[in-house]
C-alpha positions in Angstrom: 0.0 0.0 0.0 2.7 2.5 0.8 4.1 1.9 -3.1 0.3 2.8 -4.1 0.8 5.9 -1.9 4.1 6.9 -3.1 3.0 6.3 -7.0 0.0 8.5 -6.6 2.0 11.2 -4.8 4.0 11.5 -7.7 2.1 10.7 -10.4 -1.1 12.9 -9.1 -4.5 11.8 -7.8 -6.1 9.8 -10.0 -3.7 8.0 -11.4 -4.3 4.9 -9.9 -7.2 4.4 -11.8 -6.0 4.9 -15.0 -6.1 2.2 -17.6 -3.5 0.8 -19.4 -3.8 -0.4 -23.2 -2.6 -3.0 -24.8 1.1 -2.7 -25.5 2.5 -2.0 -28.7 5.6 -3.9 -29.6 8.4 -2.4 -31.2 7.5 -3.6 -34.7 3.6 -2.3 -34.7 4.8 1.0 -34.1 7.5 1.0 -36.8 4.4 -0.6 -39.2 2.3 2.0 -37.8 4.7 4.9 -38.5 5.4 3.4 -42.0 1.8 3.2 -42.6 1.6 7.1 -41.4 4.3 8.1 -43.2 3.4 6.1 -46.6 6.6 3.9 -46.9 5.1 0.7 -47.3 7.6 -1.7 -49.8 4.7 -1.8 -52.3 4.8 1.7 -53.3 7.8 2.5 -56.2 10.9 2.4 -53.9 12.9 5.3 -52.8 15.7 5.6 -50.2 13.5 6.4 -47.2 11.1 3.8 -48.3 14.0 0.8 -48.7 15.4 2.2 -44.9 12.1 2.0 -43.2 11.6 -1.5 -44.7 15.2 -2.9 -43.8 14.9 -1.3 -40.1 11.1 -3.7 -40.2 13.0 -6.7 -41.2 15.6 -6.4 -38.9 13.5 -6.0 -35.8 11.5 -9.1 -37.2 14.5 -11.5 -37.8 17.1 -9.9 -35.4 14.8 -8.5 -32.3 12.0 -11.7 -32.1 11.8 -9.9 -28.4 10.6 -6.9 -30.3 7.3 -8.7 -31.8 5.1 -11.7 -31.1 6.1 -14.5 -33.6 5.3 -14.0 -36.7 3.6 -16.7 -39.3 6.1 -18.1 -41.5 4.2 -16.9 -44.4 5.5 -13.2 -43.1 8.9 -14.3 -43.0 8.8 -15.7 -46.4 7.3 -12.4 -47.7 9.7 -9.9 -45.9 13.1 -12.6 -47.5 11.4 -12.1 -50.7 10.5 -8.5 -50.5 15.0 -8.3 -49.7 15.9 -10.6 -52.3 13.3 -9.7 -55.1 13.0 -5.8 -54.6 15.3 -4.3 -52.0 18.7 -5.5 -52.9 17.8 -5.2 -56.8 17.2 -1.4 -55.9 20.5 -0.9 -53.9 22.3 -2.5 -56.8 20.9 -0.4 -59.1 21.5 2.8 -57.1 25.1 2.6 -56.4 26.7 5.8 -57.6 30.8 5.6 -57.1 30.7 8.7 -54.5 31.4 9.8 -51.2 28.3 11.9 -50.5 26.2 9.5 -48.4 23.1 11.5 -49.1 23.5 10.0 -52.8 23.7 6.3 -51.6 20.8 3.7 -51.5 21.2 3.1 -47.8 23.1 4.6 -45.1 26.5 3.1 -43.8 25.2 2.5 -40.4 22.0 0.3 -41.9 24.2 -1.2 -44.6 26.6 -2.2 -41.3 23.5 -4.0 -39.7 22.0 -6.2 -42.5 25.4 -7.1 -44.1 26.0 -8.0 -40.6 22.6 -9.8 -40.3 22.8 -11.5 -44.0 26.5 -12.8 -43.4 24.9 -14.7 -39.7 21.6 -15.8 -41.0 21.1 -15.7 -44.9 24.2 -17.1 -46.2 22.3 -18.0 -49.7 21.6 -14.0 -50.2 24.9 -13.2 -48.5 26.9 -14.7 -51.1 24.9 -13.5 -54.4 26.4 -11.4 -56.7 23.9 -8.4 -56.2 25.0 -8.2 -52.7 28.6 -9.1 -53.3 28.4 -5.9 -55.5 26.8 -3.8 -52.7 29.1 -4.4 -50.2 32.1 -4.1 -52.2 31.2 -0.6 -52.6 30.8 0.1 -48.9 33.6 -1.7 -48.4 35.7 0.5 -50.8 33.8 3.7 -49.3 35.5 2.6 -45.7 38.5 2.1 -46.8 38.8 5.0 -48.3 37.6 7.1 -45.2 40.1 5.5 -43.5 42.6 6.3 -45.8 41.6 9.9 -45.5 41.5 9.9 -41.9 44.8 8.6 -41.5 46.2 11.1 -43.7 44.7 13.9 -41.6 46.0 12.7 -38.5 49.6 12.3 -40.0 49.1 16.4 -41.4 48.2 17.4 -37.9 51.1 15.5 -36.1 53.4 17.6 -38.6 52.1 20.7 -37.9 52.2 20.1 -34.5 55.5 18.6 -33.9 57.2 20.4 -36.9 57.9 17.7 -38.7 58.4 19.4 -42.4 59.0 16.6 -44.8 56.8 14.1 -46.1 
């Protein structure tokens, strides 16, 4: 009783009685918010539209504490929704540049499902569409790295006086 007490000094009177809804898992709300925000893989694909789906699939296949299990006929649809539409789009969308805002998908999510794909999709993993994807990301890091490195060796010469190369 004196937790009761505590939570409705805190919380205000009346708060006791309030009732609680049923709770919305992690992957409703992302649906829901999909749904809102008209993203749904059906519609002709765009960047925002392949994100929000890869961010559904991996809370599905990743995160099963996120949802209640799904029917197998799901997972089927959201594999062939990856292999059929969304990699075929990142493929096609590669442009050889550094400006992320021009790339398919974002390092970060590209991290995660190449990630996800080399664990639990092996089959999709090792096609050539995704071979090609990840090459280019692959380059893309190396590449930053390259460039970071090189910044870090300017500023250790300026700093220590260190003229030649």
């Amino acid at each position: 009783m004196g937790s009761l007490g505590s939570y409705e000094n805190v919380h205000g009177v009346g708060s006791l009685g309030r009732r609680v809804g049923p709770e919305v898992t992690p992957v409703e709300r992302h649906t829901r918010s999909m749904y809102a925000r008209r993203e749904e893989a059906w519609r002709p694909l765009n960047r925002q539209r392949v994100e929000a789906f890869i961010r559904l699939f991996l809370l599905c296949f990743v995160e099963p504490e996120n949802s209640l299990p799904l029917q197998a006929v799901t997972y089927r649809g959201l594999k062939r929704a990856l292999t059929h539409r969304i990699i075929p789009f990142i493929e096609r969308r590669i442009i050889p540049t550094r400006e992320e805002k021009y790339w398919p998908i974002s390092m970060r999510l590209f991290e995660e499902l190449d990630f996800f794909m080399a664990a639990h999709l092996s089959e999709v993993y090792c096609g050539n569409d995704w071979l090609t994807i990840s090459h280019f990301y692959r380059e893309v890091k190396k590449v930053e790295e390259r460039d970071r490195r090189e910044r870090a060796n300017r500023v250790r010469r300026v700093l220590f006086g260190v003229n030649r190369l």
